[in-house]
C-alpha positions as CSV (number, residue, x, y, z in Angstrom):
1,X,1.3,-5.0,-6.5
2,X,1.0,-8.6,-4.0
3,X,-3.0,-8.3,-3.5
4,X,-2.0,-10.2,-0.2
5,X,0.1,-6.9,1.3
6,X,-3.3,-4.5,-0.1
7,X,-6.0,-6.9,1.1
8,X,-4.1,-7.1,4.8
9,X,-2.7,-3.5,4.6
10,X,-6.5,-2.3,4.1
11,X,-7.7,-4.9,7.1
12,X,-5.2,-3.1,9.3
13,X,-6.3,0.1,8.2
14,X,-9.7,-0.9,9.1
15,X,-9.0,-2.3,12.5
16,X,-6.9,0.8,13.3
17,X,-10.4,2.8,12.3
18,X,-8.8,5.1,9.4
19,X,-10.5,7.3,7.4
20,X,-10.9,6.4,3.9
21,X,-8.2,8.9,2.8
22,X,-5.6,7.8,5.3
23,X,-6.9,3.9,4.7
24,X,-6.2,4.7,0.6
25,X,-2.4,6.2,2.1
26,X,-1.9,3.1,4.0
27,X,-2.6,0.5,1.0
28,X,-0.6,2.1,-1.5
29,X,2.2,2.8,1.0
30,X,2.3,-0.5,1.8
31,X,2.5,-1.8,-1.7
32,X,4.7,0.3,-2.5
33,X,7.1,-1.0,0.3
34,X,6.5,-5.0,-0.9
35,X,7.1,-3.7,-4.6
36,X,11.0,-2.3,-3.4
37,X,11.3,-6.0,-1.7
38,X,10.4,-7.8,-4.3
39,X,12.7,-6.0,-6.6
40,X,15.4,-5.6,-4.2
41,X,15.2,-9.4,-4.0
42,X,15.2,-10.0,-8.2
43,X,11.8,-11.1,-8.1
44,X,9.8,-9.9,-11.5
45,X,6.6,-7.6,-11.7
46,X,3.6,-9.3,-11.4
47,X,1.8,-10.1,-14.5
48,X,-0.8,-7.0,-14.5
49,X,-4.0,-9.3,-14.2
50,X,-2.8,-10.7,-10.9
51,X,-2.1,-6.9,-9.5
52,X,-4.6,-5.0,-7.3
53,X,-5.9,-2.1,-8.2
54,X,-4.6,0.4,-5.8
55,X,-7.2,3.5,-3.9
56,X,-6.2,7.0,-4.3
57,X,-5.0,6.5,-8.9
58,X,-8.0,8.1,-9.9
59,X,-8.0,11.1,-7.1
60,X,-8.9,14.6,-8.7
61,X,-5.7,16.8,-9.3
62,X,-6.9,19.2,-6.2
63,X,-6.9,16.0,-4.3
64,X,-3.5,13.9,-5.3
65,X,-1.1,16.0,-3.7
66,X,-2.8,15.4,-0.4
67,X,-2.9,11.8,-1.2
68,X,0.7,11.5,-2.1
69,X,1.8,13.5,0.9
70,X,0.0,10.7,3.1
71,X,1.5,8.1,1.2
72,X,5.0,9.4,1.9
73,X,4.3,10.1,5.7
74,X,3.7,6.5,6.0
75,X,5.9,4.7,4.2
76,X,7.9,4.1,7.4
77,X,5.3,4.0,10.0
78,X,4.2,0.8,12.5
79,X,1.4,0.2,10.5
80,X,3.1,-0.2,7.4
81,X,5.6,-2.7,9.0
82,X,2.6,-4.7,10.6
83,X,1.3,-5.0,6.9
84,X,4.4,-6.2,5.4
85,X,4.9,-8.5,8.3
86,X,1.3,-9.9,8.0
87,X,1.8,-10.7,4.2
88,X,4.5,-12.5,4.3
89,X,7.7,-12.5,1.9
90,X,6.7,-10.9,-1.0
């Protein structure tokens, strides 16, 4: 994951005065977008020491279905795109 499209996505979120589990929904939505680019565009994985550690991969099991349904609800959304934009090709 670019740790430019999680540090900005998480600045957005901030500036956009998220909660922390809609802020963890945000990052990893948005990471998950720049990781589709990048592949879509034949670019390789990141070595795993220069990937950011994403919010939400530890979440309790009562918890992760909330978390992934947030994630998906804002994989298209403005923010996401503002985050993507902000971050630059991938």
């Amino acid at each position: 994951m670019d740790p430019a499209v999680v540090a900005g996505s998480a600045r957005i979120a901030e500036r956009a005065g998220l909660d922390d589990p809609e802020r963890a929904a945000l990052v990893v939505a948005a990471a998950l977008r720049s990781a589709v680019a990048a592949l879509d565009a034949g670019r390789p994985p990141r070595p795993r020491e220069e990937q950011a550690v994403l919010p939400g991969l530890d979440a309790d099991p009562a918890e992760e279905r909330a978390h992934l349904v947030r994630v998906s609800r804002g994989l298209d959304g403005p923010l996401i795109a503002e985050a993507l934009a902000a971050a630059g090709p991938a």
